[in-house]
N, C-alpha and C positions, 0 to 999 in steps of 0.2 A: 137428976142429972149427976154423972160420974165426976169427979174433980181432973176437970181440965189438963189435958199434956196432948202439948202443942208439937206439931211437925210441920217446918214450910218446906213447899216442896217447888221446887223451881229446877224449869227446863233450860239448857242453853243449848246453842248451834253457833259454833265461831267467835262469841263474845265474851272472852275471859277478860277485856279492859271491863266490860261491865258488867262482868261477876266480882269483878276484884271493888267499884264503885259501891255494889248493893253489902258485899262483905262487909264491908267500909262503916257503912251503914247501920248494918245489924250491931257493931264491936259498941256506937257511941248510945244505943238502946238504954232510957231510963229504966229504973225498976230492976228488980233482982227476982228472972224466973226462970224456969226451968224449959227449955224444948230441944228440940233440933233440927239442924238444917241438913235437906236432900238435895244433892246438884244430880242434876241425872243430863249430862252430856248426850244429846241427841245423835250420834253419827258425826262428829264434828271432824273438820280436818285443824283447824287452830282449836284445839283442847284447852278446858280450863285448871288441868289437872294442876301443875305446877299453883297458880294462885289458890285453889281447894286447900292446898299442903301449907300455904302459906299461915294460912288461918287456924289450923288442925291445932295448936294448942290455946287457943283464945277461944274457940269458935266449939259447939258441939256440932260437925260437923260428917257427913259421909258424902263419894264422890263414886258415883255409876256412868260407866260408859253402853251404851247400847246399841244398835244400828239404826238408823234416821228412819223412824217412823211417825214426825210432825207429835205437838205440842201434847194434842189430847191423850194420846198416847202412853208420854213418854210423863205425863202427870199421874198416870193412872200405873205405870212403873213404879214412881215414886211411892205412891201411895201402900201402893203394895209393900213396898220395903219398912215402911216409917214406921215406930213404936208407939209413937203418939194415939191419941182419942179423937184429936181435933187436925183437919189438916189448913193448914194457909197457902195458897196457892199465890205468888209472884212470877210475874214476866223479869228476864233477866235485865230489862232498860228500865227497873224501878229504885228508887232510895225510899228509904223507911227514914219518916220524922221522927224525932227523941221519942216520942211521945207514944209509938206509934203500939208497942205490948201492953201498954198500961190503959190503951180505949178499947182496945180489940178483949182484953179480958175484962175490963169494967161492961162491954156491950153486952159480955156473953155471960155474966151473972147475972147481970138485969135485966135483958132482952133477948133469951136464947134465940137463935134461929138456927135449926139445922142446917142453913148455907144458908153465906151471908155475904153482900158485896158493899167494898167502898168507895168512894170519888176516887180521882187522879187528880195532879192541883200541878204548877210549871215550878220549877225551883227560880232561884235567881238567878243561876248559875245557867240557866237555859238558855240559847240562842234565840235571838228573837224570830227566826223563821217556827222552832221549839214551841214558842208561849205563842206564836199567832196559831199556829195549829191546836193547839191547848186549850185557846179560847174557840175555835170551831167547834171543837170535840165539846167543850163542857159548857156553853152558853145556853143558856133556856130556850134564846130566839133562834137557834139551830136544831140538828138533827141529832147534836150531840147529850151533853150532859150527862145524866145519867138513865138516859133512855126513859125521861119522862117517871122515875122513880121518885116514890115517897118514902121515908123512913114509915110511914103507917102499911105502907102496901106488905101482905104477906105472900104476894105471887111476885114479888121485884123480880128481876132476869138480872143476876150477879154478872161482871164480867172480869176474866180469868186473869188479868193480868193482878188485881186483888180480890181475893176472893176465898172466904173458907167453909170447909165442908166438913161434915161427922163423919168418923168412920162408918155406922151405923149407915147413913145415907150413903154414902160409897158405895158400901157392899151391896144395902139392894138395889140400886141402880144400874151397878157394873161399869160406874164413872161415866171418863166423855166418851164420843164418839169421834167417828174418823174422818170429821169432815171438819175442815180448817177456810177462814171463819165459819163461826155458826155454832160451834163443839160448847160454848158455855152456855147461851141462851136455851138450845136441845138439852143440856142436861138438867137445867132450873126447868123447865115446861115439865121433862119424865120426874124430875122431885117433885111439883106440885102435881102429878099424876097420883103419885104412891102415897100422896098423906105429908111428903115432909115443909117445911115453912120455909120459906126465903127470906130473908128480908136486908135492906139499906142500913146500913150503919155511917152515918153521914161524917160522923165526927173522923172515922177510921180512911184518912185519905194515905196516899203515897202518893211521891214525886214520880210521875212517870215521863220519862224522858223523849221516849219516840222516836229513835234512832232517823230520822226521816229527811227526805226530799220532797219535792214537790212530785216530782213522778211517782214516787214510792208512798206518796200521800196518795195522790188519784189511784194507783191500782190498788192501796189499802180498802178505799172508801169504795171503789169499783165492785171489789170482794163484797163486801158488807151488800151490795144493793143484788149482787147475785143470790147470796145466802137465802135472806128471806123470804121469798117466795118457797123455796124448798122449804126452809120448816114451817112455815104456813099447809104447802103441801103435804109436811107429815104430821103436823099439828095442827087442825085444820083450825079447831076452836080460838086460837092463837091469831086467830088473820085480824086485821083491824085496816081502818079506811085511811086510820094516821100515814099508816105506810108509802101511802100514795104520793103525801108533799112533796118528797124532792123533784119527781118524777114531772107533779104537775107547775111547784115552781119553776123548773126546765124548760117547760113548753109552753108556758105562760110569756116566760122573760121573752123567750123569743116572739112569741108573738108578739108585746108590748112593742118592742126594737123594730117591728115589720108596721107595726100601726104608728109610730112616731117617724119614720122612713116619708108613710102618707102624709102624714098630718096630725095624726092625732096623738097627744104625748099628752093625754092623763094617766094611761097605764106605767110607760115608763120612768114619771115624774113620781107613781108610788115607790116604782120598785125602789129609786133614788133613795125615798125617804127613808126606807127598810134598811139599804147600805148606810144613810147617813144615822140612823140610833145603832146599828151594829159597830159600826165605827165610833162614835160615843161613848157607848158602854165598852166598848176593847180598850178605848182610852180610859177612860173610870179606873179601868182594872188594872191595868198595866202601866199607865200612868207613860207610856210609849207612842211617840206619834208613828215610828217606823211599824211596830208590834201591830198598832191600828189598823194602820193602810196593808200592810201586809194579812191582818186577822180578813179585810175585805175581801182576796184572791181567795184564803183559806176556805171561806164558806163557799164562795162560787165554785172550787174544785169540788169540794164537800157534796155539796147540791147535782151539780151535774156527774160525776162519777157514782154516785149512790144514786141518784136517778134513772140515767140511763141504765146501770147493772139491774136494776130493780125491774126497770121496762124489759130487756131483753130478756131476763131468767122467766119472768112473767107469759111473756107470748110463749118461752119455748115449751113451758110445762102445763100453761092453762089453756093454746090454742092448740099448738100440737102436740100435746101429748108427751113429749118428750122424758126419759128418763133421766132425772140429775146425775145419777154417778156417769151414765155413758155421755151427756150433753155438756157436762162441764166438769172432765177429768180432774184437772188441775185442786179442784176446789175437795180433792177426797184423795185420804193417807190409807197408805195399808198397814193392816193390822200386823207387828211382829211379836211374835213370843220370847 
């Protein structure tokens, strides 16, 4: 292995308060190393230029503006410009812990992986709408965490908001693709295609913030449960029955709720028990009774948005036939040069 020179490469669209937050970030970084940072401006109309400048003499920094051609894209821009060997991929709504250069380069001297992915973790700083959704996304007894990843697995599915790749992988891949979600999972499946390793670096988390709502939670998670059936459909070897839970906890719970309507409330008396250790363990964590009660909605959006997306991309591709880019426009960027 070549000696390590790092490039993070991160996209924004309209979020220069949270380019200026992750900046912020990078400057309080333990350790004395060498990289640089790529901001590559998606088509924004609020630009991050002005904060880019702000940094320019603390920061090793470069600032690319391009035309809005979505995330996968505008990383694989990045890439192409970076001088680095090693790229780090960040979503602009992330913070770097002190800590965060000094595990990322101790992972990759002791455990290379040519693309490597870590947790998300809530700050404290977070809203508690923030860390309930936090703990949805990253709970074991959900759909979230790290998608069922072991720091032992070498086919983990890194996801893009932390995430790093070799230039080497890069180039024989030809990065992500242009389907948003979906572009990180599709590019870890074509790495472990060609030979390259993935793997979980558990220790290498970021604060990831989640700029979110509740609606903007449900059509997040909504996205996710469309995705997967298509790269099932283009990775077929990839398909798994796990997939199915949200889908059948959805239609379970209902049922439950129509059999306790009759009479019968041993189904719905489980489901109870399921929200009442979720709710337990969200307390555990967060040490919040609001964060709690609130992480309860979080998984029900969770479940039923990623269920029902799941169900619907599923008939439209497995029954009828249907073509994903024409059947669900929205969910695919076009390529710009």
């Amino acid at each position: 292995m070549n000696t390590l020179s790092l490039s993070f490469i991160i996209p924004v669209y309209n979020r220069p308060d949270e380019v200026n937050e992750l900046l912020e970030s990078f400057v309080n970084l333990d350790g004395e190393f060498d990289y640089e940072i790529i901001i590559i401006e998606d088509g924004s109309n609020i630009t991050s230029k002005k904060v880019v400048d702000s940094y320019s003499e603390v920061l090793n920094i470069s600032y690319y503006f391009k035309t809005n051609s979505g995330p996968g894209d505008s990383r694989n821009f990045g890439m192409k410009k970076a001088k680095g060997n090693y790229f780090i991929i960040l979503d602009s709504d992330c913070l770097l812990p002190n800590q965060y250069l000094k595990t990322v380069f101790n992972n990759l001297n002791t455990n290379y992986a040519d693309c490597f992915g870590g947790p998300d973790a809530a700050h404290e700083s977070f809203t508690s709408l923030q860390k309930a959704i936090n703990f949805a996304m990253t709970s074991f007894i959900t759909t979230g965490g790290i998608r069922g990843g072991k720091a032992s697995d070498k086919k983990f599915q890194p996801r893009s908001f932390n995430m790093g790749i070799s230039k080497e992988a890069f180039e024989a891949s030809k990065g992500f693709g242009v389907i948003h979600p979906g572009e990180d999972p599709d590019l870890s499946i074509r790495l472990n295609k060609l030979g390259f390793t993935t793997k979980l670096y558990n220790d290498a988390f970021v604060y990831h913030k989640r700029r979110i709502s509740w609606s903007k939670f449900y059509t997040q998670v909504h996205k996710f449960g469309l995705v997967r059936p298509i790269l099932n459909h283009w990775h077929p070897s990839t398909n798994r029955l796990v997939f199915w839970l949200p889908t059948l906890f959805c239609l379970l719970f209902i049922a439950s709720i129509i059999f306790a309507i009759l009479g019968y409330k041993l189904f719905i008396l489980l489901f109870g028990l399921y929200f009442l250790t979720a709710f337990l363990l969200a307390f555990f964590t967060t040490k919040s009774f609001i964060v709690s009660i609130q992480s309860i909605l979080a998984i029900c959006v969770q479940f039923f948005g990623y269920g029902y997306g799941f169900l619907k991309s599923t008939v439209a591709i497995k029954v009828f036939n249907k073509e994903p880019e024409k059947q669900f426009p929205k969910l695919f960027f076009k390529h710009v040069e």
